[in-house]
C-alpha positions in Angstrom: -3.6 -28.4 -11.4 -0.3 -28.6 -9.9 1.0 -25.9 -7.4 4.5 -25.6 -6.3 5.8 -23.6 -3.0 8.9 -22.4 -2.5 9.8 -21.4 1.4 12.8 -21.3 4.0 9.9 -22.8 6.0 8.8 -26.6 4.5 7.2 -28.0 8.0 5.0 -24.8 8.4 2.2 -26.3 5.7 0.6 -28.7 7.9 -2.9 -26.9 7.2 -2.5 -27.5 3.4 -2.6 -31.6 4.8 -6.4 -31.6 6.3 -10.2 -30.8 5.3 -10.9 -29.8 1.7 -6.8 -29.2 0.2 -6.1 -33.1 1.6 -9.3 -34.7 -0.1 -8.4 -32.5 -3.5 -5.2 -34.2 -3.6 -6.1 -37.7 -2.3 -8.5 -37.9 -5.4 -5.6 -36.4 -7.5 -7.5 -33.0 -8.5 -4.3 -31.1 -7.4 -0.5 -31.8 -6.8 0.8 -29.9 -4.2 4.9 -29.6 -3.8 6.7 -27.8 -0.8 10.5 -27.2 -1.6 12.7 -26.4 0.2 14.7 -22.9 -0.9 18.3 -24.0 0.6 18.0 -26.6 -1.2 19.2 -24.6 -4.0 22.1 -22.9 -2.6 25.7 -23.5 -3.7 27.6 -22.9 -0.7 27.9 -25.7 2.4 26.0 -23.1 4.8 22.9 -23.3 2.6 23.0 -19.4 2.7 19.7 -17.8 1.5 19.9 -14.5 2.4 22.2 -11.5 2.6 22.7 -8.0 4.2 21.0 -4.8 1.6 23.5 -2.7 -1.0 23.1 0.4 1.0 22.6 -0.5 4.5 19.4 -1.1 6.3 18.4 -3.4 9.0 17.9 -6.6 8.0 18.4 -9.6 5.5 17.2 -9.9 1.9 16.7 -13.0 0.4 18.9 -13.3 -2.2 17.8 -14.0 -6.4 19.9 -17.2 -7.1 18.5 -19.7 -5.1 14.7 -18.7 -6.1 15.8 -18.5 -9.7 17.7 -21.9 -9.1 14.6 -23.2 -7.7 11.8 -21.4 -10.2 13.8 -22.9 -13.3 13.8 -26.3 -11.8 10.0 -26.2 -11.0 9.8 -25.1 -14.9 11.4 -27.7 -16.2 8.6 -30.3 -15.1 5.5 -27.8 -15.3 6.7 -25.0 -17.5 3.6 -22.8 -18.1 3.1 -22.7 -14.4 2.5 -18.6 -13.3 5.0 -17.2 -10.9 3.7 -15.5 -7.9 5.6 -13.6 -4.9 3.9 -13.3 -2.2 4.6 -9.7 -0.7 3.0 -6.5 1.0 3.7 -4.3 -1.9 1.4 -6.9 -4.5 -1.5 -6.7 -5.5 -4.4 -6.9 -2.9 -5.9 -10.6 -3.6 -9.5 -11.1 -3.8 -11.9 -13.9 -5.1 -11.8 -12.5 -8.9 -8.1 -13.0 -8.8 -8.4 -16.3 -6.8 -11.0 -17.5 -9.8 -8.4 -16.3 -12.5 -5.6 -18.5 -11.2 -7.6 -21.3 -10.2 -7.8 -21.6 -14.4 -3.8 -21.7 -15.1 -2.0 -24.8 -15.4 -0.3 -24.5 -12.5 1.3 -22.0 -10.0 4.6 -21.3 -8.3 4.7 -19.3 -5.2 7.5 -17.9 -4.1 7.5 -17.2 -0.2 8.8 -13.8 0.4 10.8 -13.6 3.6 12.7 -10.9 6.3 13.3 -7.7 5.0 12.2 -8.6 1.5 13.7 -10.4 -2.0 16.2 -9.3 -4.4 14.3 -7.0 -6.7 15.3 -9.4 -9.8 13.6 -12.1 -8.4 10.4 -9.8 -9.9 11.7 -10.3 -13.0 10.4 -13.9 -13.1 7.4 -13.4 -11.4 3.6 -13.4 -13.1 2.1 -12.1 -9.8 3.2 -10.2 -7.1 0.2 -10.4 -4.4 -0.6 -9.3 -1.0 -3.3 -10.4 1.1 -3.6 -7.6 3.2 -2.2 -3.8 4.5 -0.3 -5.6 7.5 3.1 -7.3 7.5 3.7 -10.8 8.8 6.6 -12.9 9.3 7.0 -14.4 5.8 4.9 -15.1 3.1 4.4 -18.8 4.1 0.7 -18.2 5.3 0.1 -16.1 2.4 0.7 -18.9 0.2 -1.4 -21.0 2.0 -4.5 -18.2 1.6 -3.9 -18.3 -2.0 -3.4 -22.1 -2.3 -6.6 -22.5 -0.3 -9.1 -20.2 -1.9 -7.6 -21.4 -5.6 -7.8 -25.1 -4.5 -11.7 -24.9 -3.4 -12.5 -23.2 -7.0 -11.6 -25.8 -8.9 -14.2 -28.2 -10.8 -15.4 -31.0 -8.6 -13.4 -30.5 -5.4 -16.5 -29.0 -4.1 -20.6 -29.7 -5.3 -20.9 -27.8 -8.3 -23.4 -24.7 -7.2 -21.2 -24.2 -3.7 -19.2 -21.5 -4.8 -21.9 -19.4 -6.3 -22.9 -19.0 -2.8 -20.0 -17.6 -1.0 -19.7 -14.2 0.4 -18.0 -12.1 -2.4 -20.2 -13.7 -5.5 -21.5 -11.4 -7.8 -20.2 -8.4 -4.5 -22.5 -9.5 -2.8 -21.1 -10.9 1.1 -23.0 -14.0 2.7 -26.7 -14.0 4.0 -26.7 -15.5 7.8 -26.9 -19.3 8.0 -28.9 -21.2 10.7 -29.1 -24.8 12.2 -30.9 -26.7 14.9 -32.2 -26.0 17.2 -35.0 -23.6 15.6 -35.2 -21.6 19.1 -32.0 -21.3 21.4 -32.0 -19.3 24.2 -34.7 -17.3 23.1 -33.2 -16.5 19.6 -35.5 -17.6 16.7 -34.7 -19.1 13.0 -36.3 -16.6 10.6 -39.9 -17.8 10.1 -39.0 -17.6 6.1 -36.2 -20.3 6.5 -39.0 -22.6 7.9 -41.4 -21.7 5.5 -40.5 -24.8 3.3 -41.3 -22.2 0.3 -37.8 -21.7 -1.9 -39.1 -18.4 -3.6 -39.6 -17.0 -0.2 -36.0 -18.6 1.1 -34.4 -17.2 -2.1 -35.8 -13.9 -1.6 -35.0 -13.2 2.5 -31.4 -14.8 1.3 -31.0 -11.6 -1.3 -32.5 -9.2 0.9 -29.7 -10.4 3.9 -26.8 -10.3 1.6 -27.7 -6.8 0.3 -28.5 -5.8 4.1 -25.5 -6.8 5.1 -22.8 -5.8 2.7 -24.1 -2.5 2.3 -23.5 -2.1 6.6 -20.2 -4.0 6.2 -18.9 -3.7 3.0 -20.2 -0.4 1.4 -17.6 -0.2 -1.5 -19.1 -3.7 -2.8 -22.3 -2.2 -1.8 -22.0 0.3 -4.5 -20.2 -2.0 -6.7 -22.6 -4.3 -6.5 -25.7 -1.7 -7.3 -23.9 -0.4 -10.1 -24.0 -4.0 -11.4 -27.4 -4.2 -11.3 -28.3 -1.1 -12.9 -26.0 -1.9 -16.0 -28.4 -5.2 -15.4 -25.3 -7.3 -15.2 -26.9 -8.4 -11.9 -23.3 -7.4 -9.9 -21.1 -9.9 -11.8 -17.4 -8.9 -11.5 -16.0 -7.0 -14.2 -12.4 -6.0 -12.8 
């Protein structure tokens, strides 16, 4: 899989170089490539943005330079998707992290300031945002989406390891212990010591339905509902 970022910000993506994204792209599972966006400006200031038609504070970024940039990604990967990263997208999640992680490739477009030009949606798959707040930019957006894709993809983790992460099937995370068995008075669960995997399996399922239905209720009720269709709370939307 190749994904391509597009940012006013290149030096920002150290994270993208360590743990689990580095050894997917040391073992060539996914190409990673942070451009630049005045890179594809015309003018000797390497302007990217501009003031809004109609007033406002702030600066917009403006549509030919991400268009430049979008068409020259194409030209080497051209059935990459298109995604903007941007507070009024759609709310990402793991089912949509799962869907992309099976495209050819991606392009995210790092949304910046007051906003981008409102034709730059025009040659965009996705718009996505990963959560009701605003930040900065949309460089550590990209780097949510680039990190939860990246992990999903065959062999960059063991086989069964996603199955088990919070989210699967609605269902969050059970509580995960290590040595020491006892600390400061806090005990492992007898179960998880029991050596018997039906009983490890079963306390695991009772802990992830206990605890998304006092965190989570929503995927709580999703998750139910699953079950009594006995679709056993596999994602439909």
């Amino acid at each position: 899989m190749r994904i391509d970022i597009i940012t006013i910000f290149p030096d920002i993506f150290v994270p993208l170089d360590v743990s689990i994204v580095k050894r997917a792209v040391d073992k060539g599972m996914v190409e990673i490539n942070i451009w630049n966006l005045r890179d594809f400006t015309k003018d000797k200031h390497k302007k990217v943005d501009d003031t809004p038609y109609g007033g406002g504070k702030g600066m917009v970024l403006r549509c030919e330079p991400v268009f430049a940039a979008v068409e020259h990604i194409k030209k080497e990967n051209k059935n990459s998707k298109v995604i903007l990263t941007t507070p009024q997208g759609t709310l990402f999640n793991q089912n949509l992290a799962k869907k992309l992680s099976k495209t050819p490739g991606l392009i995210i477009i790092c949304g910046h300031y007051e906003g981008v030009d409102e034709r730059v949606c025009s040659i965009v798959d996705y718009e996505i945002s990963i959560g009701d707040y605003v930040l900065t930019g949309g460089e550590l957006p990209a780097m949510v989406i680039t990190d939860c894709v990246v992990r999903l993809l065959p062999g960059v983790l063991p086989e069964e390891a996603p199955v088990y992460d919070s989210f699967h099937q609605y269902l969050l995370d059970w509580p995960s212990y290590t040595k020491p068995s006892v600390f400061k008075g806090m005990r492992v669960p007898d179960d998880l010591l029991s050596g018997n995997h039906k009983k490890i399996a079963q306390w695991r399922k009772t802990q992830a339905e206990k605890r998304t239905k006092e965190r989570r209720p929503v995927l709580y009720r999703r998750y139910v509902k699953g079950e009594q269709n006995g679709q056993k709370g596999n994602r439909r939307d």
